[in-house]
C-alpha positions in Angstrom: 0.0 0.0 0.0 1.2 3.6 -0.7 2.2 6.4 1.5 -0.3 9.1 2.4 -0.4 11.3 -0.1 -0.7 15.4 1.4 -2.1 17.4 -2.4 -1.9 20.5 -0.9 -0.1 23.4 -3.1 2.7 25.2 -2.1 1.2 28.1 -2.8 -2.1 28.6 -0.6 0.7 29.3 2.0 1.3 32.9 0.5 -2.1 34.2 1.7 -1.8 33.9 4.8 -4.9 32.2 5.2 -5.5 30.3 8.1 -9.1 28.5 8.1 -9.8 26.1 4.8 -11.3 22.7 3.9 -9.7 19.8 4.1 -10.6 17.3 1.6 -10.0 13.5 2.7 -9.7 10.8 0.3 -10.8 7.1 1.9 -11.4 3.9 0.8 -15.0 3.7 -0.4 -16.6 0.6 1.2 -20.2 1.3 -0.3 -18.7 0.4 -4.0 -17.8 -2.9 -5.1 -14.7 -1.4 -7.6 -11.4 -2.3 -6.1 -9.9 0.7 -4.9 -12.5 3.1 -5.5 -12.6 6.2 -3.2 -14.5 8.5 -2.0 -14.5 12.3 -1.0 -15.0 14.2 2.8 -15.4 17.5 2.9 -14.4 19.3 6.8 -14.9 23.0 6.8 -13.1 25.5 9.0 -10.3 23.8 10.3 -6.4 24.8 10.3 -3.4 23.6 7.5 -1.8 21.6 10.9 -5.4 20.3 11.7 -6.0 18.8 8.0 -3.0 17.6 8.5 -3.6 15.4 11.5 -6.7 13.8 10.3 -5.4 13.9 7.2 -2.5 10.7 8.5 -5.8 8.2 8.2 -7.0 8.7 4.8 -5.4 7.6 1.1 -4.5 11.3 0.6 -5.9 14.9 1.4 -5.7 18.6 0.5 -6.0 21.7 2.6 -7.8 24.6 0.3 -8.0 28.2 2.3 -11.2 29.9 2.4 -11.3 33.2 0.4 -12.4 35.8 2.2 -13.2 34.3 4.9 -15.2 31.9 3.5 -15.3 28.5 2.1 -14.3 28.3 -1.7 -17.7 27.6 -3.8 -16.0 25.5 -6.5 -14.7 23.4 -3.6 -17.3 20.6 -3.6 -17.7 21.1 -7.1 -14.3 20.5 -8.4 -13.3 16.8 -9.5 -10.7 16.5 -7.8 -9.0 13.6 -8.4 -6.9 11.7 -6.5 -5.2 9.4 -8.7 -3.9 12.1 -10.9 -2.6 14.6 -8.2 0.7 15.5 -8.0 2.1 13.9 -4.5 3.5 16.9 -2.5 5.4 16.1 0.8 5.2 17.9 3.3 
């Protein structure tokens, strides 16, 4: 099995931001496709926080809010973790 894999840019450190979402990859047990995965969303929490949960899942990305808010394309985007750049941190 592969490492965890932390997606995050190096560049949403440059804001200065310090409240995002974290997006957790995990193993999807509700399909019956080997390896398939699916997507949680957690909103508010810190780069370091994301970070911790982040050290039970397949992979994860921290995206700062703008503005102070969550990002609308978040949930939207298809993100997708098989074709990610690995970025460790």
């Amino acid at each position: 099995m592969a490492g965890i894999q932390n997606l995050t840019e190096q560049t949403v450190f440059e804001s200065g931001v310090t409240l995002g979402t974290g997006v957790f990859a995990i193993p999807d047990p509700l399909s019956g496709e080997f390896g398939a995965k699916t997507k949680i969303y957690v909103d508010s929490i810190s780069y370091e926080e994301c970070v911790r949960r982040g050290l039970t899942t397949v992979a994860f990305k921290w995206i700062p809010h703008k503005n102070g808010f969550r990002d609308p394309e978040t949930k939207e985007s298809k993100w997708a973790v098989a074709r990610s750049r690995c970025v460790d941190r």
